[in-house]
Structure formats: structure tokens, C-alpha cells
VEXPA-540081 format. One record per residue (C-alpha): residue in one letter; z negated, x, y. Coordinates in pm, whole numbers, plus 32768, in hexadecimal, padded with zeros to 4 digits. Example, Ala and Ser with C-alpha at 12.3 -4.5 7.8 and 13.67 -1.06 7.14 Angstrom:
2
A7CF484CE7E3E
S7D3685577F96
***
This chain:
604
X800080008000
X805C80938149
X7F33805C824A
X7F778165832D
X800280FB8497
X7ECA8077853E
X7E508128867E
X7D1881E885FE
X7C1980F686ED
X7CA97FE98643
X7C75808984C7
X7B3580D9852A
X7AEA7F588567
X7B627EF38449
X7A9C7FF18342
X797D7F6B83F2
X79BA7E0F83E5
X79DB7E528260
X789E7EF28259
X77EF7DE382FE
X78B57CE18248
X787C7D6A80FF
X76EC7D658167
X76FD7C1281C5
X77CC7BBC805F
X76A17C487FA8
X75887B6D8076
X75567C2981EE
X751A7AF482B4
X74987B8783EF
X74AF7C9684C3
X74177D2F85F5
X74C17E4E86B8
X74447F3E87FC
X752A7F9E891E
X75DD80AC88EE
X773F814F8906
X777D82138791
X773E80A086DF
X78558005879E
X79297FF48656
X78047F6385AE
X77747E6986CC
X789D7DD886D9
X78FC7DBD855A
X77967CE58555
X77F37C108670
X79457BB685E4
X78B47B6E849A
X789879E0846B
X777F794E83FA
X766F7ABC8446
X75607A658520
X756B7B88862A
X74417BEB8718
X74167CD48802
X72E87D998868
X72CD7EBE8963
X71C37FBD8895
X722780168745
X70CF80168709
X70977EA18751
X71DC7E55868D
X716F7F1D8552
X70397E40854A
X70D67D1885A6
X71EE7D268489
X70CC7D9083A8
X70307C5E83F4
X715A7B7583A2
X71857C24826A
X701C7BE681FD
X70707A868238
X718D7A668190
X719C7B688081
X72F37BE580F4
X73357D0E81BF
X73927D0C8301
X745C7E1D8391
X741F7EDB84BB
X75317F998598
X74D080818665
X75A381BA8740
X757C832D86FB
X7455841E876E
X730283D4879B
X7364827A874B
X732B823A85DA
X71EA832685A8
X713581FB867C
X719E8108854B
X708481FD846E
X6F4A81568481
X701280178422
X70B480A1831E
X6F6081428291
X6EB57FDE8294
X6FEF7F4481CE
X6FD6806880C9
X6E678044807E
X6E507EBD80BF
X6F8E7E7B7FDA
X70877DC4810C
X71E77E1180D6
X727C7EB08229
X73D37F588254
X740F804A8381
X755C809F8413
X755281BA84E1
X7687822085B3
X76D4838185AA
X778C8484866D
X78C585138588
X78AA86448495
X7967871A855E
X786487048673
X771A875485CC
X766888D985F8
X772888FB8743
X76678883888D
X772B87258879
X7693861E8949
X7573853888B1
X75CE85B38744
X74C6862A8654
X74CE862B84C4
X748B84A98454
X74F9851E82C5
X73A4847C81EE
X72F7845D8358
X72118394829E
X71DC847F81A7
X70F083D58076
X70A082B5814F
X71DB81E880C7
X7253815F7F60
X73B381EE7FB6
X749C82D08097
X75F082C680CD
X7703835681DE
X784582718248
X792583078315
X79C581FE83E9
X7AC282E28468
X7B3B831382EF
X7C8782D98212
X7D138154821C
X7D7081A880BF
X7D2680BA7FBF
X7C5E815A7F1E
X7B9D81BF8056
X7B588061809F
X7AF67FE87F53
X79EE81157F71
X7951805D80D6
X794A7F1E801A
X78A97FC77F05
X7789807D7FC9
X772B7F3A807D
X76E47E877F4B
X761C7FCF7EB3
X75807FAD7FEF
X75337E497FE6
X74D27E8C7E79
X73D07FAA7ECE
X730C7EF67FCB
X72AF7DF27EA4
X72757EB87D7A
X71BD7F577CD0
X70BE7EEA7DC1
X71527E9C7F35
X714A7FAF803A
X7207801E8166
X738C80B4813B
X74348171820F
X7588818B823F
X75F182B2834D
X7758823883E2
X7811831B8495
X791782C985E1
X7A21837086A4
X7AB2832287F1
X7B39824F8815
X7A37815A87D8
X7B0280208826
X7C187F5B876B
X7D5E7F83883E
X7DA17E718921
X7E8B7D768857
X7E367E108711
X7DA67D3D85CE
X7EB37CC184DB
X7F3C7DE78458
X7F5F7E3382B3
X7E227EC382F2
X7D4C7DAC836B
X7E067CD5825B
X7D8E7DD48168
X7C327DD581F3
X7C617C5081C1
X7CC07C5C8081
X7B897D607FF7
X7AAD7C2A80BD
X7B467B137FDF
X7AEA7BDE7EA4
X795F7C2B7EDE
X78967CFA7DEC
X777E7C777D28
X76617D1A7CCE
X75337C2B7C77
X73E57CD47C7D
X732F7CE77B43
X71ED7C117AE7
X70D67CFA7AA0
X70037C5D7972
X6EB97CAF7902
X6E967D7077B9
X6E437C6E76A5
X6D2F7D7A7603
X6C857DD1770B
X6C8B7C0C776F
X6BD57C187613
X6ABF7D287688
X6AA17C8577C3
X6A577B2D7730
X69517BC37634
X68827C457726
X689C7AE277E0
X68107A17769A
X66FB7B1D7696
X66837B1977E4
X65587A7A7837
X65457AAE79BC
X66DF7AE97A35
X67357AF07B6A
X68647AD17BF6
X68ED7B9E7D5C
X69FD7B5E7DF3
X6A327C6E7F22
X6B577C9B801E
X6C927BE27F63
X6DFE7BDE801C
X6E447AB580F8
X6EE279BE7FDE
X707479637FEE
X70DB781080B4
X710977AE7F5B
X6FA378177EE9
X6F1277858007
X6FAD761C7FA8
X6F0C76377E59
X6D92766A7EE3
X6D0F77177DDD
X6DD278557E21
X6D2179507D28
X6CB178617C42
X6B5178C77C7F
X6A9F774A7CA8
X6B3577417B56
X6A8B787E7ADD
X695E78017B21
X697C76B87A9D
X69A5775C7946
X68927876792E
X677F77B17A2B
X6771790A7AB0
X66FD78FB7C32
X682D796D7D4D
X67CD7A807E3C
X69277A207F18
X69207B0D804D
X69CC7A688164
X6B007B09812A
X6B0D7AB97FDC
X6BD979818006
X6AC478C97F61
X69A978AB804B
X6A10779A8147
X6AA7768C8052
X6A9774F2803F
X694B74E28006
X695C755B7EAF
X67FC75DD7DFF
X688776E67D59
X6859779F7EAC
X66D177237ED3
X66B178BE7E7D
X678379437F68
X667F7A048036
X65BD7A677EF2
X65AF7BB47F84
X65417B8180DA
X64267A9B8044
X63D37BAF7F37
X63AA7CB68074
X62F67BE78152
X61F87B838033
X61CB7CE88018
X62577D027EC9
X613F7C6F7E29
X60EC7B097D50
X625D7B107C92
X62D27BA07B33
X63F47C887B4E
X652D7C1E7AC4
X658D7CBA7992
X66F27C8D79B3
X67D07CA77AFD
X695A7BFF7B06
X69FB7CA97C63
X6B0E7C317CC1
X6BD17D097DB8
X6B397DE87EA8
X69E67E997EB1
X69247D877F97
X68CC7DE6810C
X675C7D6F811F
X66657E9280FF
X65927D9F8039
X66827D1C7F5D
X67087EA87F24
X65627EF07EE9
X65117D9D7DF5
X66497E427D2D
X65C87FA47D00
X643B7F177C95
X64F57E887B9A
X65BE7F4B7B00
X662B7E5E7A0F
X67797ECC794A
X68B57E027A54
X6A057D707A01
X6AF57DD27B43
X6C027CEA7B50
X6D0C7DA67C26
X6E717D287CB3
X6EC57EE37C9A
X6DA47FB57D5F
X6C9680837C5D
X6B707FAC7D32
X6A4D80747CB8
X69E181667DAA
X686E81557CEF
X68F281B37B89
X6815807A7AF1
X696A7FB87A5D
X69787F917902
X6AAB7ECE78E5
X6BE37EA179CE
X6CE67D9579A7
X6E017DE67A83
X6F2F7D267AF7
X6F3C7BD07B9D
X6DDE7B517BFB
X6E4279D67BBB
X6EF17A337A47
X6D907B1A7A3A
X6C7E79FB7A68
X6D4F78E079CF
X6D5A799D786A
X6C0479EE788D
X6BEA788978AB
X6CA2783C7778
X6BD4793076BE
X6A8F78B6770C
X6B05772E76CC
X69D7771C75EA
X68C977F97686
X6770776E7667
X668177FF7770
X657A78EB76EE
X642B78CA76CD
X639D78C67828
X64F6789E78D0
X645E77567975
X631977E179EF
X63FB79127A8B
X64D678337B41
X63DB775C7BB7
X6319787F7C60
X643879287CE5
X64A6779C7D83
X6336778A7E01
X632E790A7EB7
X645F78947F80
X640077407FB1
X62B177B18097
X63C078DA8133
X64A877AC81B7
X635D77168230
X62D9784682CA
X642078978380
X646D7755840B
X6317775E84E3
X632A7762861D
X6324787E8698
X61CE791D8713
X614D794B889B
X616C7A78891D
X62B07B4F8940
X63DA7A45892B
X651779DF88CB
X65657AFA87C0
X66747B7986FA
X666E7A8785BC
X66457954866F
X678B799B86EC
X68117A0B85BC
X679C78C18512
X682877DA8644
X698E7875862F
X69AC782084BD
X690B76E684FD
X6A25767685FB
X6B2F770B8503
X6C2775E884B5
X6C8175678358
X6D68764582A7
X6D8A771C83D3
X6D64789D83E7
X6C49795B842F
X6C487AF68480
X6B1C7BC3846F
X6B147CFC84F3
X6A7B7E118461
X695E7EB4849F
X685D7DEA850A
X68EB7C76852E
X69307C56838D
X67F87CCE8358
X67387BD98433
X68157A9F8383
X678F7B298268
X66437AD382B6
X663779A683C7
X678B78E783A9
X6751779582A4
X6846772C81F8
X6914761B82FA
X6962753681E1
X6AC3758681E9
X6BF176508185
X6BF077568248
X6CDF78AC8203
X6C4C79DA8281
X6D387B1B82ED
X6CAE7C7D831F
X6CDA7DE78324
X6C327E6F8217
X6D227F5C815F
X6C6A80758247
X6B7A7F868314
X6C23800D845F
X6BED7F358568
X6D657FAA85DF
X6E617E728632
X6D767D7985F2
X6E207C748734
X6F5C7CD486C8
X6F367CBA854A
X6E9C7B73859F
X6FAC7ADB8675
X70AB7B668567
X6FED7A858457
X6FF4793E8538
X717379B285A9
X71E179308460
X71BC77C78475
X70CE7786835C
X6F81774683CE
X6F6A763E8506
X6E70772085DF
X6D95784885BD
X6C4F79048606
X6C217AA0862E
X6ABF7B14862B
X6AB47C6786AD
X69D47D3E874C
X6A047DD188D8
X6A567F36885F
X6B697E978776
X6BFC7DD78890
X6C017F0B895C
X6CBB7FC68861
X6DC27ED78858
X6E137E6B8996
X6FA07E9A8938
X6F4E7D9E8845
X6EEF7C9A8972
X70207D288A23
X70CD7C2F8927
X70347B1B89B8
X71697A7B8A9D
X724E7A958970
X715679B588BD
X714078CD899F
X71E277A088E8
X711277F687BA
X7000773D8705
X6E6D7750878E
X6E2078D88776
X6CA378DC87D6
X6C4679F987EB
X6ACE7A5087F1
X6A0B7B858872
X68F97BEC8824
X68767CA9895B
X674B7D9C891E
X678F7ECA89DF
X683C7F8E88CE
X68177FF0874B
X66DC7F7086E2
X67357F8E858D
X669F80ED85C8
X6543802185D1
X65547FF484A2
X65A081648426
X64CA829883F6
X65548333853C
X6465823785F8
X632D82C68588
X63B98421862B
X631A84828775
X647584CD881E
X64FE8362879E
X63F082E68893
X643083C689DA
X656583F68AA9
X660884708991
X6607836988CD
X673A82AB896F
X6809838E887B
X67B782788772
X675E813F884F
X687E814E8930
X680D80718A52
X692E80298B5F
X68D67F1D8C5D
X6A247E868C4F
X6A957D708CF0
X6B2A7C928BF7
X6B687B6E8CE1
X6C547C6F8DC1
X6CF67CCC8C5B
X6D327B568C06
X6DBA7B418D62
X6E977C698D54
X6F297BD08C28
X6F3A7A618C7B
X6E4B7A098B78
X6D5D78F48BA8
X6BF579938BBD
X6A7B79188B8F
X693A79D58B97
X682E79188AE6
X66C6797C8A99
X6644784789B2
X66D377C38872
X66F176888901
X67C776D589FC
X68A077C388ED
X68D87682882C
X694175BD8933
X6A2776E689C3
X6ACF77098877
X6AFB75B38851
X6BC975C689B6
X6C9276B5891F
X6D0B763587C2
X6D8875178894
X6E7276128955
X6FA476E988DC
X6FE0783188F5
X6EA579578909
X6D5A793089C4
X6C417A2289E7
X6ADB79BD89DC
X69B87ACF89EC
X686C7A858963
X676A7B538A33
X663E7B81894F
X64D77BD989BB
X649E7D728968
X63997D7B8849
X63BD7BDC87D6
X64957C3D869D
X63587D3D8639
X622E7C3586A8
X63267B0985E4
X63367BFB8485
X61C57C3B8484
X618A7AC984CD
X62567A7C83A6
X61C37B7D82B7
X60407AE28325
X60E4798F82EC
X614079DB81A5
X5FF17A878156
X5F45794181B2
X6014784A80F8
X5FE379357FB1
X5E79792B7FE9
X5E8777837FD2
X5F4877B47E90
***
């Protein structure tokens, strides 16, 4: 086939509207590019693509994090397009958090020609595996390339590798490193040549490549269940799971885990992000805070289990990590790909997909009969968390204020029926953890927490909601994590038209997470010094919201957080409320909790 004849702008369109065809053929349904000159071919490939959803965000930073959110929504990648440079080493942190959190992602970075690299050339530096270990795959396309046939059927063949890659084994960032020569434009008048036919007729004949269903090994379903029908006190933890499919989401249920424990009786430690915690009203969550209530009860008055189901991640909760190491009861880790033991206490691991992993435990244990003492166990462990709910939901104590968990349990209070709710990391999962009840609805819950950064929080937030399948949201950050994503509010005006994005700050002065740590008991954590950790800043957040056309409220009562969130669910598009807490109330609230505790186990 003779392709040759097309004015080299124009061949470099059309190799790069095969390459983003060919991603779209196997399942890229969005996009999001930065300015840039060295992506022309590419930006304008996506925007002549039919049916690819194309945004556009300033900071490649921002739009790393904001395409990593609508992948974690959808469970397909999104591609990102960025120019040559600097550019595409902002995408890292993004591309880190998709590795360890299991988000597919696929970066295309424009790049400056061979023959310019090692010699001075403007805004050129060596983009080959930029990424280095960070991604599932690496591969170069060179836009300015043979039209050969075989040429071509090579771009549509590294888009669907690339596709391919992001999903399995276990999803991850891709990058594909695309380099451009001037010019960077199609000619004017150019378009239906033999080679855009030919590009044309490679898009009519798409490659498929379905990913494979990972299925627990049958044996070690057998072990697994054999330690169930002996266990006398089992527990099952469910920590940090992905955010389920659209099509997970319809079904409820997504893990199968209300199941789960239907079948053994075991108790359901469900950390907030566990997809389990903030359900219907379903019992099989009446556990959920197990940990918290083991903690505050100082550890005291309840049998240890002797047998410990996690599903997915390590939890987040010191006291749920601390109930599991006084145990140390042999575990089952049920695992979508990741070895989640950091504590070396797993005795069994049943790997592939978590829903195929619970619902043939399930059918193994059709006929389990609780052991002796299985009753008794569940009862106390039902009763601990029973007077922790009570204890919690006091009011809170005179003295230093509206604190820190009564804001995180107000913001998931508000949180709408099947809507999403972030938590950052740090401090504001933690504090859900402990002081949000369940709302006595679905509610999905997005985070961070393949390296608990508290990077691109806004905009991995407003990617989530930017897909169209929850009808408003709630972020529940901390002021530090705003701060270090103010790119992310940049996005703001673009969202405009988008559904309720609430998001809620928890103002404190700065990283008081570090509270919590053994740096606090240091002398230089308490002088001068000590801003190296706590980070205060005295920023105006109203002149932020301003700056970025946000509507803003400062509120320093729950009651006026509820009602301020409640304003803004009933308005598109983002608004920013902070929550200024009272310095010491989260500290005077715990130890009011823990004496509350103390006193109700004393009437037992």
C-alpha cells in the first residue's frame, strides 16, 4: 500500500490519532491534557476523537491527580497528555499513588525528537522509563515515524499493550513516551489522503485483549475454610478496599463482605474505607469501630480473637493495627494482588478477585456450625462497641470546644445517599475512625491510601465526582492538605457545572497528626522548632476561596457545619467550608471518651 505523499504535519496527526484511537478501541474513555506546544499532535488527535471526554487543567500536577481520580471511579484508565521538559516528572506523585493503590493511569508524554537529545536543545531532557519502577509498562512511539503498514499496525498494537498493562496483573500507571517534530500541525487542507483512510481502516478493526479473572486457589479456599469451622472467636477486618466499579456500586454489596459475615457470625471490623462501614443500616457493621472501642477501653474486659479474615489493606486505626498484634491469632488475607502483611502474622492468602474470594468461602462454609462459645464472643464484642457508639455520641464536654471529630462525624453525617465521600490522610481518616456513626446509608468512600500522601487530594476528589456517577460529594481534609494542593482548587471554574463538591477543612493550625507521635514528647517539638512538624500558616482561606471563585464559610460549631454543608449539597460545582476547631478540644474530647468508657465498664 502506498501511504507516502502526506505533508509530514499532517502524518504526524494521523499516527497520533491512531494512537489515541486505538486507546479509546480498547476502553480509554477520558482524557485530560496540560498546555503545551510538543503535544500539539496529540491534543488535537484527543479532541478530534468522537465520543473521548477531554479536560483541560493548567498543572500537570492537578491533572495527574485528577485523572487518577476518574480512574478510581471507573476502573478504566484515563490518559494524560502532557508537553516535553519538566512537564511529565510533575505527573510522579500521581503515578506513585496509582502504582501502590492499584488505579490504572496511562501517561503520554510529548517529546523532543532523537536527533535533538545530549545537545543543549531547548526544554529537552531524557523522558526514556522517566518513571523508572513506578509503572507496570514503558514504551517509546515515535510520531514522526514510517506510514508503513506495518508501522501503523505497531501504534495500534502498543496502545492496546498499553491499555492492557494498566489493568493487569494488578492495575498501575503506563507510560507511553511519544515523540514530535516540527511541524506540529496537519497542513492546512490536509485529512483524506490513503493515509488517513488507512488509519481508518486499522480503527474499524480494533484489537481485543480481555483482561484475565484472577481466581483464588481452590487448596488454599479449603485451608482457609478449616480454620473458619474451628474458630471460636473470628474476626473479620476489612481495611482500605478500592472504590467499587459503577457496576459494583449498583449491586450494594460490593465485596460480598455482609455476606461473609452472615455465614461465619464472625464480628466486621469495616474501617471507613472499607466500603463496608457506612451501609443501609445493615448489622453486620454493628462492629465496625471494634478497634476504636477495644483502645479506648484500654484493651481490657474482651477475649482475643483467635482467628482474623482481612480483607484488603492493613487497617489505618492505631487501635485496630494494636487489637491485631495482642492477638496474634493465625489470619486469612484476602487480597485483589498486593502481599498485605507488613506484620508477618498471615497464615493463609487467597489471592485474586476479592468478590470470587469471599463468595467461595461462602460456599465452603454452607454448613458451618459456630463453635463452642462463638455466641458468647460475639455478644461481647457487640456489647464493647455498643457503650463506644454511646460514649462517642455525648455531647461533647465544657471546656475547650468545637474539636476535630465532631467535625469529622458532622461531614459524614451530611454525606448524601450513595454519594462519595474523600478522606484525607493523615489525621481526618483517623478521626472517622473513631467519632463518625454510621449515617444509615450507602455511602462510597474514596482515598489516598496507596502511600497515605495527602498530595492531590481536591483534585483527585473533583476527578471522582467528574465522572457522573455519584450525584454530589464530600472531601474531608485537613488545612495542610488543602495547602498542598491549591492547583487542585485551581480546577474549580472548570467544575463549575458539576455535581455538589463540599469540600470540608479541617482547620487546626497545621499537622497535628504529629500529636499523636513520639516526636511530641521531644523538647524541641514543643519550642520554636517545632513548626518543622506542626506547620502552622495563618492563611486566609476565605481570600483563597475568593481568589478562586469558590463559595467560602468559616464555621466554629457543628451546628453551624451541618447547616453549611447542607447549603452546599444543594449547589453545583465546588465550595469550601473550614471548620476552625478549639486548640487542645480533640485531646480534652479523647480523654473524655476513654473516662467514659471506664465508667460504663465499671456499671457492667
Amino acid at each position: 500500500m502506498e501511504l507516502a505523499g502526506a505533508g509530514a504535519g499532517e502524518a504526524q496527526f494521523q499516527r497520533a490519532r491512531l494512537l489515541v484511537g486505538a486507546l479509546m478501541q480498547a476502553g480509554v474513555r477520558r482524557a485530560v491534557t496540560s498546555p503545551g506546544s510538543r503535544s500539539t499532535p496529540l491534543v488535537l488527535a484527543a479532541l478530534d476523537a468522537g465520543g473521548l471526554d477531554v479536560a483541560s487543567i493548567i498543572d500537570e500536577r492537578a491533572a495527574g491527580f485528577f485523572a487518577l481520580g476518574q480512574a478510581r471511579a471507573t476502573g478504566l484508565p484515563t490518559i494524560l497528555i502532557c508537553t516535553s521538559g519538566t512537564a511529565p516528572a510533575h505527573y510522579l506523585p500521581a503515578m506513585m499513588e496509582a502504582r501502590e493503590a492499584g488505579v490504572p493511569l496511562i501517561a503520554l508524554t510529548a517529546d523532543r525528537p532523537i536527533e535533538l537529545m545530549d545537545c543543549a536543545a531547548p526544554q529537552t531532557a531524557d523522558q526514556t522509563k522517566l518513571f523508572g519502577s513506578v509503572v507496570n509498562h514503558f514504551a517509546e512511539v515515535d510520531l514522526g515515524g514510517p506510514v508503513d503498514p506495518l508501522s501503523l499496525r505497531a501504534i495500534r498494537r502498543t496502545a492496546a499493550q498499553a491499555v492492557f498493562r494498566s489493568r493487569w496483573p494488578r492495575p498501575g500507571a503506563v507510560h507511553l513516551n511519544v515523540r514530535a517534530r516540527k511541524p506540529l500541525e496537519p497542513e492546512a487542507g490536509a485529512g483524506n489522503g490513503p493515509l488517513a483512510a488507512a488509519v481508518d481502516a486499522l480503527l474499524r478493526e480494533p484489537i481485543e485483549a480481555a483482561v484475565a479473572a484472577a481466581q483464588p486457589d481452590p487448596a488454599a479456599l479449603d485451608r482457609a475454610a478449616a480454620l473458619c469451622r474451628r474458630a471460636e472467636r473470628g474476626l473479620i477486618v476489612a481495611g482500605p478496599l478500592p472504590l467499587p466499579s459503577p457496576e459494583r456500586r449498583r449491586a450494594g454489596d460490593a465485596y460480598g463482605l455482609a455476606k461473609l459475615v452472615r455465614r461465619t457470625g464472625f464480628p466486621l471490623l469495616a474501617e471507613a474505607t472499607s466500603q463496608s462501614r457506612f451501609t443501609e443500616g445493615d448489622a453486620v457493621a454493628d462492629a465496625a469501630r471494634l478497634g476504636a472501642a477495644w483502645a479506648a477501653d484500654g484493651g481490657e474486659g474482651l477475649h482475643l480473637p483467635d482467628l482474623i479474615l482481612q480483607v484488603g489493606a492493613t487497617p489505618v486505626a492505631a487501635g485496630a493495627q494494636r487489637l491485631i498484634e495482642a492477638a496474634g491469632a493465625p489470619q486469612i488475607v484476602l487480597s485483589d494482588g498486593p502481599w498485605t502483611d507488613p506484620d508477618g502474622l498471615a497464615s493463609v492468602f487467597l489471592f485474586g478477585d476479592l468478590g470470587c474470594s469471599t463468595s467461595e468461602l461462602c460456599r465452603r462454609l454452607e454448613d458451618l456450625a459456630p463453635g463452642v462459645g462463638a455466641d458468647g464472643w460475639r455478644e461481647a464484642v457487640l456489647g464493647l462497641c455498643g457503650r463506644f457508639r454511646a460514649a462517642a455520641g455525648r455531647p461533647a464536654p465544657d471546656g475547650p470546644g468545637f474539636h476535630d471529630g465532631e467535625a469529622a462525624a458532622v461531614a459524614v453525617a451530611a454525606t448524601p445517599a450513595d454519594a462519595l465521600l474523600m478522606l484525607g490522610n493523615s489525621l481526618p481518616v483517623r478521626l472517622v475512625e473513631t467519632w463518625a456513626a454510621c449515617p444509615g446509608r450507602r455511602v462510597w468512600v474514596a482515598s489516598q491510601r496507596g502511600l497515605s500522601g495527602i498530595d492531590g487530594l481536591v483534585a483527585g476528589f473533583l476527578g471522582s465526582l467528574s465522572t457522573g456517577g455519584f450525584p454530589a460529594g464530600v472531601l474531608l481534609a485537613g488545612d495542610v492538605s488543602l495547602l498542598h494542593d491549591l492547583d487542585g482548587l485551581a480546577i474549580a471554574p472548570e467544575y463549575a457545572d458539576g455535581p455538589p463538591a463540599v469540600v470540608v477543612v479541617i482547620d487546626n493550625q497545621g499537622g497535628r497528626i504529629f500529636d499523636r507521635l513520639p516526636i511530641a514528647q521531644a523538647g524541641i517539638f514543643r519550642g520554636p522548632a517545632g513548626r518543622h512538624w506542626l506547620t502552622p500558616h495563618g492563611v486566609d482561606f476565605g481570600g483563597l476561596a475568593r481568589a478562586f471563585g469558590v463559595p467560602y464559610a468559616r464555621v466554629e460549631d457543628p451546628s453551624a457545619l451541618a447547616r453549611e454543608i447542607g447549603a452546599a449539597l444543594g449547589r453545583r460545582g465546588v465550595s469550601l467550608i473550614v471548620a476552625g476547631v478549639a486548640p487542645g478540644a480533640l485531646a480534652a474530647a479523647e480523654e473524655s471518651l476513654r473516662q467514659a468508657m471506664a465508667a460504663s465498664s465499671s456499671l457492667r
